[in-house]
C-alpha positions in Angstrom: 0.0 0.0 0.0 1.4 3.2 -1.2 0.6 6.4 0.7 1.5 10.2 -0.9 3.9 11.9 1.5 4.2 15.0 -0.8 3.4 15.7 -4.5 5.3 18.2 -7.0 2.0 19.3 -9.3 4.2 21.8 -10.7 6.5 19.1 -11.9 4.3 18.1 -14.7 2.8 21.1 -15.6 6.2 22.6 -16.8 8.1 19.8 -17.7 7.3 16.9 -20.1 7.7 13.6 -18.5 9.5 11.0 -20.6 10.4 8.2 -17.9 9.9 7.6 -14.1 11.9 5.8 -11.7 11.2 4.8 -8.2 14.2 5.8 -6.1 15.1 5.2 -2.2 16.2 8.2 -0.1 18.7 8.4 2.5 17.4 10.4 5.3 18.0 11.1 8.9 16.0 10.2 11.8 13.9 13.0 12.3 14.1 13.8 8.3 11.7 10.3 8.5 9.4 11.2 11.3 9.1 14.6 9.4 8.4 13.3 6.4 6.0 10.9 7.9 4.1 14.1 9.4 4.0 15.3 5.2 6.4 18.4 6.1 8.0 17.9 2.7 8.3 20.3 -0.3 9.5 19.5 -3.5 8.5 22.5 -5.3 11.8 23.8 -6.4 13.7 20.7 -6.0 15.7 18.3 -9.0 18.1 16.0 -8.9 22.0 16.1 -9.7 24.8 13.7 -10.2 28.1 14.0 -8.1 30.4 11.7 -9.8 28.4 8.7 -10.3 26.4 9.0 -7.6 22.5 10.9 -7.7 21.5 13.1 -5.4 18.3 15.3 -4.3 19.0 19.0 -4.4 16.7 21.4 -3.0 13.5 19.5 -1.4 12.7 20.7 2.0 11.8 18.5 4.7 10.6 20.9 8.0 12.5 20.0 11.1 10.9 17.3 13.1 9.3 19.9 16.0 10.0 17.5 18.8 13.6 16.4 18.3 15.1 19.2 20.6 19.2 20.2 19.0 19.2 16.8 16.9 17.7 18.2 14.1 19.1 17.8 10.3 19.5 21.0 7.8 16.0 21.3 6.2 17.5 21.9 2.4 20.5 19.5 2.4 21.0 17.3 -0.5 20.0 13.7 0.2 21.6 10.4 -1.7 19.2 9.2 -3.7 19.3 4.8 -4.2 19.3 3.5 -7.3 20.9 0.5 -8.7 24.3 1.3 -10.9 22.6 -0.2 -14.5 19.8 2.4 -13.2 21.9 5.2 -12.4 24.2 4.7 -15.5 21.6 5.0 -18.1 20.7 7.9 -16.1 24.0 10.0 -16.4 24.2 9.1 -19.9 20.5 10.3 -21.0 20.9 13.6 -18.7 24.1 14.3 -20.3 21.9 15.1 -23.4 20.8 18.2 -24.2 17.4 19.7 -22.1 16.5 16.6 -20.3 16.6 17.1 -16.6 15.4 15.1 -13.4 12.7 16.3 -11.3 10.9 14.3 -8.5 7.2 13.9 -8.8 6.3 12.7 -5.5 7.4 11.6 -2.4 5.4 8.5 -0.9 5.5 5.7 1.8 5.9 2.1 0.6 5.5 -0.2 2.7 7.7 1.2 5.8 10.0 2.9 3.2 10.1 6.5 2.0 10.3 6.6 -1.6 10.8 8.9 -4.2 9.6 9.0 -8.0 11.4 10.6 -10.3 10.9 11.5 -14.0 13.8 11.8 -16.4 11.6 15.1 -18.3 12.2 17.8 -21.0 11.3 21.1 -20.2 8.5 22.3 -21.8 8.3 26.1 -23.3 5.5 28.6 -22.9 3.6 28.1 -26.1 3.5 24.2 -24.9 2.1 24.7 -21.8 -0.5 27.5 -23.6 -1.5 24.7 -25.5 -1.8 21.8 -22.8 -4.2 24.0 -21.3 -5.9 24.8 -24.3 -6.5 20.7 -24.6 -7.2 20.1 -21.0 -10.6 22.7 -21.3 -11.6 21.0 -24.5 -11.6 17.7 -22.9 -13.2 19.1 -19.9 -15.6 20.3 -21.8 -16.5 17.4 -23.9 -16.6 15.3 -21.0 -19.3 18.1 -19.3 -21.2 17.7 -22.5 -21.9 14.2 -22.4 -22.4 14.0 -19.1 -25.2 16.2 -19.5 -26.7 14.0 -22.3 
């Protein structure tokens, strides 16, 4: 059973989602009892190699409020797990021009904190313009034969 600890909706609204991974984090103590609480934000955050190893740059997971001084750094980068195969294919396809990694959500599996990630292109104005545009028709269409 797979419970949503945090969701980037952003993510797919300005980027164009080729591929998704599922990837294990490795947190702290109180990063997991935060993260169990849904203090998390991935809004701004992506991920980035460091020599062959992938790591989670920017997400923001609140200080747990009951760990008194043994509290982690809300906006370190965290290691994320994948396995090498994984992680190769990875460097190689990021290493291309205008694809990027971007976590979509963060989620419980299990007892595990996981994290999906989507290799993705960015996407330009005109394309989100128009993925709007498609999103009312259909909206639309569907309101019509409801009706019917």
């Amino acid at each position: 059973m797979e419970r949503n600890l945090c969701v980037n909706r952003e993510a797919r609204y300005n980027y164009e989602v080729e591929e998704t991974y599922e990837a294990g984090l490795c947190l702290q103590g109180t990063e997991v009892k935060s993260c169990r609480m849904g203090r998390v934000s991935l809004k701004e955050s992506y991920a980035r190699f460091v020599g062959e190893e992938l790591y989670l740059v920017d997400a923001h997971i609140s200080p747990y409020p009951h760990a008194a001084g043994l509290n982690h750094r809300p906006d370190r980068p965290r290691k994320l797990l994948l396995h090498k195969q994984q992680l190769r294919r990875l460097l190689g396809k990021v290493s291309q021009r205008g694809l990027t990694l971007v976590p979509l959500r963060m989620y419980l599996k299990g007892r595990w904190i996981k994290l999906e990630l989507a290799l993705a292109r960015g996407r330009k104005l005109f394309d989100k313009r128009e993925e709007l545009k498609r999103r009312a028709e259909e909206r639309e269409l569907r309101r019509a034969l409801k009706l019917r």
